[in-house]
C-alpha positions in Angstrom: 0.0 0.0 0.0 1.5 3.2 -0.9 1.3 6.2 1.3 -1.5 7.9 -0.9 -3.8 5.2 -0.8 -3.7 5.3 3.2 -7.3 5.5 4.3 -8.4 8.9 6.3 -4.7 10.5 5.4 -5.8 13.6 7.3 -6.5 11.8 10.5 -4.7 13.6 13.4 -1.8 12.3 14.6 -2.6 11.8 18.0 -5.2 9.8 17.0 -2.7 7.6 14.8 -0.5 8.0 18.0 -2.7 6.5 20.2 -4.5 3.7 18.1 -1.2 2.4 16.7 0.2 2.7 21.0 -3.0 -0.2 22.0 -1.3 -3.1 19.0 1.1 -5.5 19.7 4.5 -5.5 18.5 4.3 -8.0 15.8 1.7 -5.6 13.5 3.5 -2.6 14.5 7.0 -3.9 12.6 4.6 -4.9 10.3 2.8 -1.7 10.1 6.8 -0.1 9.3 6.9 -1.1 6.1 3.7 1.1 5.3 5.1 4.4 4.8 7.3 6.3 6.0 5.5 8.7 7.9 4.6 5.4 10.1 8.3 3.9 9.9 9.1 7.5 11.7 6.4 7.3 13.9 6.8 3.9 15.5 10.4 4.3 15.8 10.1 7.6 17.7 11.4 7.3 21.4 7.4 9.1 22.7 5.9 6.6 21.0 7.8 3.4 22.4 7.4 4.9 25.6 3.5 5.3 25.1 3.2 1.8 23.9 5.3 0.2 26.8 3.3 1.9 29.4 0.1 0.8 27.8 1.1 -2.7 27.1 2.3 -3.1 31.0 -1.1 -2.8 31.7 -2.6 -5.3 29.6 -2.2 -9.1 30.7 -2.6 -9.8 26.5 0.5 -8.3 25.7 2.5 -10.2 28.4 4.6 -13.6 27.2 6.7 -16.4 29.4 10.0 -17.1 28.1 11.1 -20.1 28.5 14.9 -20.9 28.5 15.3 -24.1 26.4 17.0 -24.7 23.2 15.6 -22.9 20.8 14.3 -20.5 23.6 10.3 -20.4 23.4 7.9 -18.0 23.7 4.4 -18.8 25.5 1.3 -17.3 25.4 -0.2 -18.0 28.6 -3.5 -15.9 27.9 -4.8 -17.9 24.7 -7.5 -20.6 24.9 -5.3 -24.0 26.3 -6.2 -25.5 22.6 -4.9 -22.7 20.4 -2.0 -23.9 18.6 -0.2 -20.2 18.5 0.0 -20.1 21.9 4.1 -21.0 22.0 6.6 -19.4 19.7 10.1 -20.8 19.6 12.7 -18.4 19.2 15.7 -19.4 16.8 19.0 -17.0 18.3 22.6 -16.5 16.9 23.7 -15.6 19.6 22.7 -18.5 21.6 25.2 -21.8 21.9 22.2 -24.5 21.4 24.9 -27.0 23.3 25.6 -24.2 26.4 22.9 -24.0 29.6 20.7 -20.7 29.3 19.7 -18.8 32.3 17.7 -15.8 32.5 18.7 -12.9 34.7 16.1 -10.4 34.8 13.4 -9.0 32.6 12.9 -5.3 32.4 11.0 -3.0 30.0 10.6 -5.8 27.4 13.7 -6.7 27.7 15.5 -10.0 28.8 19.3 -10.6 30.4 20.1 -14.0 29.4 23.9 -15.8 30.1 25.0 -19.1 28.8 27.6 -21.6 30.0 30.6 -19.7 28.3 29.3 -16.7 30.7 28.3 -14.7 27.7 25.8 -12.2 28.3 23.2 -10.8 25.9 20.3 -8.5 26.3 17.5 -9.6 23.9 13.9 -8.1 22.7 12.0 -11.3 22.2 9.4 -9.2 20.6 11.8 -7.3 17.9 14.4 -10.6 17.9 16.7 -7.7 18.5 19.8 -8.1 20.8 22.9 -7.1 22.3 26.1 -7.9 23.8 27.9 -5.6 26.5 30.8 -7.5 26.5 31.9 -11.1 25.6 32.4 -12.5 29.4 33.6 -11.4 32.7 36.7 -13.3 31.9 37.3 -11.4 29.0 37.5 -8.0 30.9 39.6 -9.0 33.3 42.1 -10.0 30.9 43.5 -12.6 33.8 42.0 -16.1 35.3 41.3 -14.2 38.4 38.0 -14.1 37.7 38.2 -17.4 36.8 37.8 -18.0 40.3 34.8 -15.7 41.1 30.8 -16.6 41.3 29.0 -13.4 40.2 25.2 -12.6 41.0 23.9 -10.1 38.4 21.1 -7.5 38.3 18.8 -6.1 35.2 16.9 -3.1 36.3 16.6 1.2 35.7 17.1 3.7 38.4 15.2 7.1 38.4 14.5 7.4 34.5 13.6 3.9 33.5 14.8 4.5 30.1 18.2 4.2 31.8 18.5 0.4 31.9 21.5 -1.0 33.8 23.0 -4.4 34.0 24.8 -5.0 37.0 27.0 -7.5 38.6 28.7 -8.4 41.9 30.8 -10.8 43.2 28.4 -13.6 44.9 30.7 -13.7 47.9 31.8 -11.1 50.1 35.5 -11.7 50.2 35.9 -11.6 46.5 35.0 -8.4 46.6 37.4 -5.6 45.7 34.7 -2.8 47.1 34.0 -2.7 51.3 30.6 -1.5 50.7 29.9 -4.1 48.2 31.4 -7.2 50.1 29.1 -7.3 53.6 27.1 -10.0 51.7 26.9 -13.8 50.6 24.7 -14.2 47.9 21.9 -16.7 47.7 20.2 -15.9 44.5 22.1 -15.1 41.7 20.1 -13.1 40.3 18.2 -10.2 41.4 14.5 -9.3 41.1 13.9 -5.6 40.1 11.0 -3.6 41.9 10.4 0.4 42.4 14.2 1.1 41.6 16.2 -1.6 43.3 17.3 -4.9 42.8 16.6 -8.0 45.5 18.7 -10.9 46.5 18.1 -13.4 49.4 21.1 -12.9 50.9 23.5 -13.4 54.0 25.8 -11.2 56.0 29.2 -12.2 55.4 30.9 -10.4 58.3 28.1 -12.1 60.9 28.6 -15.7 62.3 24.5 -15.4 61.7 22.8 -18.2 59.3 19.5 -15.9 59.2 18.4 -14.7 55.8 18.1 -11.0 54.8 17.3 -9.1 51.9 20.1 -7.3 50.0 18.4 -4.2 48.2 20.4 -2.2 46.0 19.4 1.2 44.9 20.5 1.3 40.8 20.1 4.8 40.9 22.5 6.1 44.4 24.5 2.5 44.0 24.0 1.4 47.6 22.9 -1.4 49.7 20.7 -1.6 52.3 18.4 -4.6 54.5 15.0 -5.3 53.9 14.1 -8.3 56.6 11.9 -10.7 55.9 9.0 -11.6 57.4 8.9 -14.2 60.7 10.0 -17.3 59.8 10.7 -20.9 61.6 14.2 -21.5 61.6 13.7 -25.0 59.8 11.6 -23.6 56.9 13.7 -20.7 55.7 12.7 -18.3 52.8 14.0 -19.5 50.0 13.0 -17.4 46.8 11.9 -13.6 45.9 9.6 -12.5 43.3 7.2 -9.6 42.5 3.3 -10.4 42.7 0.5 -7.7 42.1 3.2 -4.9 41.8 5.2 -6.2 45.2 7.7 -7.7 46.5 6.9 -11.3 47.6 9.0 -14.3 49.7 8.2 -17.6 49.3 8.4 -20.4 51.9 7.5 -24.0 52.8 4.4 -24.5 54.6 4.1 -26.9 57.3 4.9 -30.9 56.6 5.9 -29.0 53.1 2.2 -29.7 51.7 2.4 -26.5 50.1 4.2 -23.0 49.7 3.7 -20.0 51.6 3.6 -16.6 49.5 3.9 -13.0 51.4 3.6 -9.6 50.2 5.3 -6.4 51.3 2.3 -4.7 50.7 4.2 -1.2 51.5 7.3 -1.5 49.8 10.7 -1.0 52.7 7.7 -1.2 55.6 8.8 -4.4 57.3 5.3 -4.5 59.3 3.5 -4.5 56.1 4.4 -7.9 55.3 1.7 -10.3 55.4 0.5 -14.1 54.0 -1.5 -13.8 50.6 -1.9 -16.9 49.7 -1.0 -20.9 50.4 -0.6 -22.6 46.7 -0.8 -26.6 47.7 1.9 -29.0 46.2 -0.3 -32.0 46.3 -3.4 -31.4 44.1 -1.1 -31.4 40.8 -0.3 -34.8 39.3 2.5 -36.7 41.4 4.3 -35.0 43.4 5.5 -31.4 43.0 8.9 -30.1 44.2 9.3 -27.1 42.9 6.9 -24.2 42.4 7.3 -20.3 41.6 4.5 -17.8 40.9 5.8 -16.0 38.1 2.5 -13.0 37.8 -0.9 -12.5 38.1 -3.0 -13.0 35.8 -6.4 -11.2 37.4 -7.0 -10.9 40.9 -7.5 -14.2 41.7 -5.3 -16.2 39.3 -1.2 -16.9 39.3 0.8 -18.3 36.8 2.9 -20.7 38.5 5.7 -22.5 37.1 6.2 -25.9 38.1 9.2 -28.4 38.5 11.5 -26.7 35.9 8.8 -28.6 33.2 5.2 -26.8 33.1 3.0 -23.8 33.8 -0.2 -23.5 34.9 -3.0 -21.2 36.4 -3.8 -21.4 40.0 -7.3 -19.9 41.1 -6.2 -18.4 44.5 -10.6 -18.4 45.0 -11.5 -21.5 43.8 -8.0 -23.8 44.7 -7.6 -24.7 41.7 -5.0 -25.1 38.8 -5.7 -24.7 35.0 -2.6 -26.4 33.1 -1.3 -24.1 30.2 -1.1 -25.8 27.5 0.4 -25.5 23.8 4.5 -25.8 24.9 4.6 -29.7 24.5 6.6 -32.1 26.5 9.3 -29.9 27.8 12.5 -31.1 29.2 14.0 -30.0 32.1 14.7 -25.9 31.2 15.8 -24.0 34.4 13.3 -20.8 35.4 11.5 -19.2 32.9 10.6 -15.4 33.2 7.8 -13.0 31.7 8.5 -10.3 29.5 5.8 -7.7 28.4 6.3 -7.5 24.3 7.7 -3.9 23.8 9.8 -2.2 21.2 12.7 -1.0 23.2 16.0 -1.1 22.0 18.0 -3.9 23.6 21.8 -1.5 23.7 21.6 -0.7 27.4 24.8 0.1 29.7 26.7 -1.9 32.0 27.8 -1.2 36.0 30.5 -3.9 37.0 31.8 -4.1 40.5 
């Protein structure tokens, strides 16, 4: 279609601004090739701002990715029949015979490292990516690091068009930097909520086995504690996530029949802590190990992910679970993340400690 035989030509801009804001990313780059007039427009910084914020908001424009090999998208929103509802994802950059992990997911965006410990910031949506540098090893110029677990972080300070990767050494005495090094990492990587990044976490100057959160502030570059809520010594906290726009800990239940997820429903207000809701282990088929919500759907449904394998929908109201279907019989793949489908650019810069 040539750019004279667009429909309504004279439509104002904000209009075009705003319908073209509400569609997902896969018409829009389709939509690029119109004219350019729309080529300009889509690519314009306002508008990929406009059409993150809206598509944030929508649980439609919001995808798992799933770190196998090819990586694979899934569309946990489509009917469980629907044979669209997983994509997979054929990358370059990716070693198909290296383990993929996924570090964070931010604006659209996804950290992924492989077993050579290269690291790559990809747009699912776009199949755009970037590399910030080859490995840690390879910036060191030396085996040192060779020696050195690192935790890393994916998140944006005050402007979230600033996007930062960040990485630390897991273990207090490899680190080079006092104010770094009062911790020992337990995850290894960090989830990213209002402007900081989270790690379970001990001290590593303290003869103390009890868990803490690490918070770091991407935007002032400090640490502080965020303490979890009460916990029995023999069912420790053992994984962070962010549920219904907060922070959330997750814990065995008693005789481990189920988990335990809380909400700091006032973010850095330790007393605002509280249970929201018990997810059972034992009404799935056989016996569940593993299980991590990964967002909420509505306001009473979770995607959960469950034993490295599946997904599925829990009904916080009803206690039940609604297996998502359409990704075939994975193997095992290591934790998945979700990623709303965006058109940022993937070039972001780095912060290494």
């Amino acid at each position: 279609m040539s750019e004279h035989n667009i429909p309504n030509p004279d439509l104002p801009n904000e209009i075009i601004n705003d319908i073209l804001s509400r569609l997902p990313v896969k018409s829009l780059l389709q939509f690029r090739r119109v004219s350019k007039h729309f080529r300009d427009l889509i690519s314009d910084t306002c508008f990929i701002k406009s059409h993150l914020k809206k598509a944030e908001a929508l649980s439609t424009h919001h995808r798992i990715l799933v770190p196998t090999s090819p990586l694979l998208s899934l569309n946990y929103n489509l009917s469980p029949n629907d044979l669209n509802a997983s994509i997979e994802l054929n990358c370059p950059f990716l070693n198909s015979r290296n383990a993929i992990k996924i570090l964070g997911s931010c604006n659209g965006l996804v950290c992924i490292i492989d077993g050579s410990k290269d690291l790559t910031i990809y747009n699912p949506s776009t199949r755009r990516y970037f590399k910030p540098f080859r490995s840690p090893q390879a910036l060191s110029g030396s085996n040192e690091s060779n020696q050195i677990e690192y935790v890393y972080g994916f998140g944006y300070g005050s402007n979230p068009s600033d996007l930062r990767l960040i990485r630390f050494p897991r273990f207090g005495r490899d680190s080079g930097h006092i104010r770094f090094g009062i911790y020992d990492f337990i995850d290894t990587a960090g989830t990213f909520l209002n402007g900081s990044l989270h790690w379970l976490a001990r001290h590593s100057n303290i003869e103390d086995e009890n868990r803490v959160i690490a918070s770091f502030d991407v935007s002032k570059q400090t640490f502080s504690d965020v303490y979890l809520p009460p916990q029995e010594p023999n069912l420790p906290y053992y994984m962070l996530g962010v549920l219904k726009g907060c922070l959330y800990a997750l814990g065995d239940g008693v005789f481990h029949t189920e988990v335990e997820v809380w909400l700091m429903q006032e973010y850095g207000v330790v007393n605002s802590w509280s249970k929201f809701v018990k997810i059972p282990v034992d009404m799935w088929t056989g016996s569940i190990s593993y299980m991590r919500p990964l967002r909420s759907v509505n306001d009473d449904e979770i995607v959960v992910e469950i034993d490295l394998q599946s997904f599925a929908i829990y009904d916080t109201r009803k206690k039940t679970f609604r297996r998502v279907k359409g990704v075939g019989n994975l193997k095992w793949f290591g934790d998945a993340t979700v990623y709303v489908e965006s058109l940022v650019s993937p070039q972001v810069s780095c912060m290494l400690y």
